[in-house]
N, C-alpha and C positions, 0 to 999 in steps of 0.2 A: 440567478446565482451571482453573488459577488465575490469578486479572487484579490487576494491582495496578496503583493508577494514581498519579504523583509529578508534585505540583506545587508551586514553591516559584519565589518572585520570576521570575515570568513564564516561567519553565521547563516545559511541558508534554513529560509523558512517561507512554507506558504500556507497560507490561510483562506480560507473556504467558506461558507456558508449556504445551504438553500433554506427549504420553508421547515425544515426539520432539524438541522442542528447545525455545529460549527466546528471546523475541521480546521487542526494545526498540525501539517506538516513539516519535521525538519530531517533535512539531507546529511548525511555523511558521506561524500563524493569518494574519498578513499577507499572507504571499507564499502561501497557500494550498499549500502542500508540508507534506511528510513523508517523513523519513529513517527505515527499516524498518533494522535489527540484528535476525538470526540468527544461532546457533550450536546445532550439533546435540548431544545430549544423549551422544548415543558415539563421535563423532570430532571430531578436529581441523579441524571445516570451518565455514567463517562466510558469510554474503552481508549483503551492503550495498548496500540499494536505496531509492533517493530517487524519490517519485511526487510528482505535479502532482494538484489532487483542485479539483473543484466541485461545488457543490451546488444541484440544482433543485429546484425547490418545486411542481409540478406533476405530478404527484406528488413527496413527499419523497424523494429518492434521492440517495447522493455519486455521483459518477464519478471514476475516476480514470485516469492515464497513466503510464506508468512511464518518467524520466526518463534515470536512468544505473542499472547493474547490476554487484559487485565480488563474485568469488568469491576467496578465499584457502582453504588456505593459500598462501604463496609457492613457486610465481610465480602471482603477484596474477593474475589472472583477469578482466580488463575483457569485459561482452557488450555492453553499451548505455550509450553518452556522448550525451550534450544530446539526447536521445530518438531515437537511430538504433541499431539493433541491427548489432555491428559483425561484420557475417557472415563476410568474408573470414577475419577475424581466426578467428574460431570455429570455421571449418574449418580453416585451417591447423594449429591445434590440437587437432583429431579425430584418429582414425587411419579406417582405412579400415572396419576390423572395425563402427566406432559408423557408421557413413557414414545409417541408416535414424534413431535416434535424435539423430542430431544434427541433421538435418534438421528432424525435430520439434521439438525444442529451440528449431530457429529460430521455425520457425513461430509456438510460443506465443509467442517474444518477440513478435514483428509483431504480435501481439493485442496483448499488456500492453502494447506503446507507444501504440497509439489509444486515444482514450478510450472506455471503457467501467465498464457498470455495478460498481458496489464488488458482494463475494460476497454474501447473506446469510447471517447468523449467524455473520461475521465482525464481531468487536469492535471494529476498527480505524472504521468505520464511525460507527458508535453515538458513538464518541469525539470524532473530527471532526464531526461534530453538535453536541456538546456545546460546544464550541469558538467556535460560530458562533451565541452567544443572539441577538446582532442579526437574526439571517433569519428564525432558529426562531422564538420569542417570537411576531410579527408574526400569521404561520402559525397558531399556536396560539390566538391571540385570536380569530383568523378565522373559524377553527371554531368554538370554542365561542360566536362572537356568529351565527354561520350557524346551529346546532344551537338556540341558545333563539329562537331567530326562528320556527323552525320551530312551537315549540308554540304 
């Protein structure tokens, strides 16, 4: 996997790639979101997914929620607007043959819309971390004035 990370007058962005497609993430630090860019490495297919992300400090861990979801190509593909997975929509759009996989399909969205823990060894992670020295920092002194206390 190659990471490459672009930042330039308040621009956060990171970009990704393995043997299957390529991934442009950018940050919005404020509003605690992230718009995810896919495009697959051997077809004409992209997704566009905006997640909601927090971070606890008890243990250190992001969570995240998946907000809206855009398959292309056209006709554009909406699954998920302002965090509701639009089911109807998604069957209507099935045929009968996918009727067991699409079903699934659902399913996992109704997971990515709660929040839940970010994967590990997912980079995406690591990076919104990076993002947020106000919380980490803190965290980090804490420990290490916890750890010299110790001896």
């Amino acid at each position: 996997m190659r990471i490459e990370i672009f930042e330039e007058d308040d621009d956060s962005s990171l970009m990704f790639e393995d043997e299957y497609a390529e991934y442009t993430i950018d940050v919005d630090p404020g509003s605690k979101t992230y718009q995810s860019k896919m495009s697959r490495n051997d077809d004409v297919y992209y997704r566009t997914q905006k997640f909601e992300y927090r971070i606890r400090t008890t243990p250190v861990r992001v969570e995240v929620r998946l907000l809206e979801r855009l398959d292309e190509p056209p006709p554009d593909r909406c699954a998920v607007k302002d965090g509701v997975v639009l089911e109807s929509e998604i069957l209507a759009r099935s045929r009968d043959i996918l009727a067991s996989m699409t079903k699934r399909f659902i399913a996992d969205l109704k997971k990515e819309v709660e929040w839940h823990e970010a994967r590990v060894g997912d980079p995406v992670p690591m990076y919104l971390l990076s993002k947020h020295p106000d919380i980490i920092r803190p965290m980090i002194t804490d420990a290490i004035c916890a750890n010299y206390q110790k001896k």
